[in-house]
C-alpha positions as CSV (number, residue, x, y, z in Angstrom):
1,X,-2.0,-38.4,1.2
2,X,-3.7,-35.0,1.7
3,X,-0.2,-33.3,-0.1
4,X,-0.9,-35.9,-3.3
5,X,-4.2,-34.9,-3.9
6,X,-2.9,-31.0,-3.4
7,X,0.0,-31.2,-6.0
8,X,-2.8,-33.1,-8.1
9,X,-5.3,-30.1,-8.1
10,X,-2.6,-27.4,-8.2
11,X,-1.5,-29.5,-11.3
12,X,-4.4,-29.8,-12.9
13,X,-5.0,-26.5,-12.4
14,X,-1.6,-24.4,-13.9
15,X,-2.5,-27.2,-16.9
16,X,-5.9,-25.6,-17.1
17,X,-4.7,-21.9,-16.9
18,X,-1.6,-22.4,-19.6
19,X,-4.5,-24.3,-21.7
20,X,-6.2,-21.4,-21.3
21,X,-3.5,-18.7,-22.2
22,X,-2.3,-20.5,-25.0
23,X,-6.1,-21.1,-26.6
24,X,-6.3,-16.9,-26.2
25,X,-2.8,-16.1,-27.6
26,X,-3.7,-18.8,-30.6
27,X,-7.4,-16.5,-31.0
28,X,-6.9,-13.2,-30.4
29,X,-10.8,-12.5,-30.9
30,X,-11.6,-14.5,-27.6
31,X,-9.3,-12.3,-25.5
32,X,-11.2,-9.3,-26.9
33,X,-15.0,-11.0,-26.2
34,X,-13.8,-11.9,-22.3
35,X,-12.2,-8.7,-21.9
36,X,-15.9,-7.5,-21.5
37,X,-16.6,-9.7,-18.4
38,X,-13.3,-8.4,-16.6
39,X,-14.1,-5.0,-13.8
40,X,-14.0,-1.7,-15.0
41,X,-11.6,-1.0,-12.3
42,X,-9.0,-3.8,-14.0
43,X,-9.5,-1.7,-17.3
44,X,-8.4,1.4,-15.8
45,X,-5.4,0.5,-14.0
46,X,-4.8,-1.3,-17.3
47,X,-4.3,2.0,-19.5
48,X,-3.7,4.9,-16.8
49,X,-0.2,6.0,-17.0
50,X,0.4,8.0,-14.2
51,X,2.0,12.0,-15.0
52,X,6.0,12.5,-14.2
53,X,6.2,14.4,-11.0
54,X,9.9,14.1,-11.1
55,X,12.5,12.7,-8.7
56,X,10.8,10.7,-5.6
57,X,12.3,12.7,-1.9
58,X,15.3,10.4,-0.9
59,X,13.9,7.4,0.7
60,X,15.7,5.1,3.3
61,X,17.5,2.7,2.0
62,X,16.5,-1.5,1.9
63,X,13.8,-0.5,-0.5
64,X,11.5,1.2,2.3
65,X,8.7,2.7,0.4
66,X,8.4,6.8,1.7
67,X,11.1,8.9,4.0
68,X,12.0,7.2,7.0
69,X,12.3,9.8,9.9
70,X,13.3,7.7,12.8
71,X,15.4,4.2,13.1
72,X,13.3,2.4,15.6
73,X,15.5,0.9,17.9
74,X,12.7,-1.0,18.8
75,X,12.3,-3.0,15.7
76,X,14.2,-6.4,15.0
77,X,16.2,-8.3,12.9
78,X,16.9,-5.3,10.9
79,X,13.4,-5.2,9.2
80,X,11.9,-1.5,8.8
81,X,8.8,0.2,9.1
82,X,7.3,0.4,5.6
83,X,4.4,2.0,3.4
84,X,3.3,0.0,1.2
85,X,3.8,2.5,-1.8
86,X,4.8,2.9,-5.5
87,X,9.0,3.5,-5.6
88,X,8.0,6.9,-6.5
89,X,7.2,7.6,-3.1
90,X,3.6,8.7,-3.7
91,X,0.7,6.6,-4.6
92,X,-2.9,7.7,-6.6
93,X,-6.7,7.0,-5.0
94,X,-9.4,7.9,-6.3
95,X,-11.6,7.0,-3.0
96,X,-11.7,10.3,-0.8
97,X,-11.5,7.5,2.0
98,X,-8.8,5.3,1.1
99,X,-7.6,2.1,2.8
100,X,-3.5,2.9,3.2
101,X,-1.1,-0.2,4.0
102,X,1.9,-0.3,5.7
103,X,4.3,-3.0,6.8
104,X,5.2,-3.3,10.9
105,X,7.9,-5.5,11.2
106,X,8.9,-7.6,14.3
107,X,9.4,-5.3,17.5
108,X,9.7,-6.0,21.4
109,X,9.6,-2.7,24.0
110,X,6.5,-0.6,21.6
111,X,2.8,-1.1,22.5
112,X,1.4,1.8,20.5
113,X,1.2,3.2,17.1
114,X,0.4,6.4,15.1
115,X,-1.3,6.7,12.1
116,X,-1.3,10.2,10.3
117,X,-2.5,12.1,7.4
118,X,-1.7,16.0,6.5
119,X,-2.3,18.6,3.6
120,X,0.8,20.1,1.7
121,X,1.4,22.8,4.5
122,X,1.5,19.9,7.1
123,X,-1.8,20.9,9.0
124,X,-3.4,17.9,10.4
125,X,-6.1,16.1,8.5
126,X,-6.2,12.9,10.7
127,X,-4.6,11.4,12.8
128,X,-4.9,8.0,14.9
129,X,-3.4,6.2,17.5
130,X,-3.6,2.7,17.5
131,X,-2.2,-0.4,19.3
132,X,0.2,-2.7,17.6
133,X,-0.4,-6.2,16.2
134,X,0.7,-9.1,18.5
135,X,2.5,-10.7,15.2
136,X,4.1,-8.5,12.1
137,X,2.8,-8.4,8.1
138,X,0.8,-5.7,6.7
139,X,-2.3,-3.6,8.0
140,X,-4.7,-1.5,6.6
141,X,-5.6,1.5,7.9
142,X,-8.9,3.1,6.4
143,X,-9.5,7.1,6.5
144,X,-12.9,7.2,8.5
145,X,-15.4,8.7,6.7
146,X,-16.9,10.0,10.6
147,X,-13.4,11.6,11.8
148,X,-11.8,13.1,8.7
149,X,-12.5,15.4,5.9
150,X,-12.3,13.6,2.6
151,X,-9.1,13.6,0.4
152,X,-9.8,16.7,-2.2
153,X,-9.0,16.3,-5.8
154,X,-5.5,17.2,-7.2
155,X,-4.2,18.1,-3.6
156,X,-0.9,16.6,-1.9
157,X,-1.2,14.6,1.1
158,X,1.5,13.3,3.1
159,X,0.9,10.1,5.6
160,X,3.0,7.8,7.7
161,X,2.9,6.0,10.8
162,X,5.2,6.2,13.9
163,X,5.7,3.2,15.8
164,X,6.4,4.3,19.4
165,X,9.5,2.5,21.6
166,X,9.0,2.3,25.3
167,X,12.7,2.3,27.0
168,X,13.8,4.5,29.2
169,X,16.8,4.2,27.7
170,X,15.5,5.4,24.1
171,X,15.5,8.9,23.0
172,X,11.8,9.9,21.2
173,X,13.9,10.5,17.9
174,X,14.6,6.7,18.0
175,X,10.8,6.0,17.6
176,X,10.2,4.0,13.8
177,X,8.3,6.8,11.6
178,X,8.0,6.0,7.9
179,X,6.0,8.6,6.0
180,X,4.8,9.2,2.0
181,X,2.9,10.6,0.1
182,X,-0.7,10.1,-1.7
183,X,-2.8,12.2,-3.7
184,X,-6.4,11.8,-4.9
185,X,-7.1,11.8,-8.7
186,X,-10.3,12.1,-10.8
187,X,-11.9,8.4,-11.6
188,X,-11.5,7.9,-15.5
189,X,-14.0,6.4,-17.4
190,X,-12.9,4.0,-19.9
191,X,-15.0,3.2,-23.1
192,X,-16.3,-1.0,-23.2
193,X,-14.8,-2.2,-26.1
């Protein structure tokens, strides 16, 4: 019963939203007077077309956002360590304190976790140690506005995390490390229509 009445809402809903889209496509004036209610922040990643920096750094390979350092024998089922990224490699803020999201895929013998974030020349900007998740999927990390200098405008930062495996067995260079790079930008202002 309680799956009826959800394929009858999520019915009636898709109905209601391709109503919707086809009663802005048919008035092209309606989609111009709403566009007024929608954030400021929608409008801007709307029209910002991000600068060519060139080729990305080689990245691992299974579509792992950033350069994976280390293979993580400590990971499972193949899965990898990754930053959740554009393919370029290096994502755009423009909050001197950004959240940064990575992946941590299934793992047995690790309890413990780095979080890192450096200038161009590689000095240290912050870094945290952290303990793993019982279960995998994405986490946010925020840059702590009480322990780190804030991103500076126009300057290269690179960030990662290291996920590290406990085995006596295990070299350190078979620790999971996944790093990228981010770089803060100016907020545009965009003109209300």
């Amino acid at each position: 019963m309680r799956y009826r009445l959800l394929i009858a809402s999520l019915s009636v809903t898709i109905l209601m939203k391709l109503w919707s889209i086809s009663t802005v496509i048919q008035k092209p004036v309606l989609a111009i007077a709403t566009f007024r209610n929608i954030s400021s922040s929608w409008k801007i990643s709307q029209i910002y077309k991000p600068p060519d920096r060139g080729a990305p750094p080689t990245t691992a390979p299974s579509g792992t956002r950033g350069e994976s350092v280390g293979s993580g024998q400590c990971l499972l089922g193949n899965k990898q360590l990754t930053l959740l990224l554009p393919e370029t490699g290096e994502g755009l803020t423009i909050s001197k304190y950004p959240t940064l999201y990575v992946y941590i895929p299934p793992y047995e013998n690790a309890k413990q976790a780095e979080f890192f974030i450096t200038d161009s020349e590689k000095n240290d900007v912050y870094n945290h140690f952290f303990q793993l998740p019982e279960k995998s999927g994405i986490i946010g990390i925020k840059l702590p506005e009480d322990k780190s200098p804030p991103l500076e405008v126009g300057e290269n930062y690179f960030w990662g995390v290291t996920i590290f495996c406990i085995s006596e067995e295990l070299d350190p260079s078979e620790n999971a490390s996944v790093e990228g790079r981010i770089k803060l930008i100016k907020r545009l202002f965009v003109k209300e229509i």
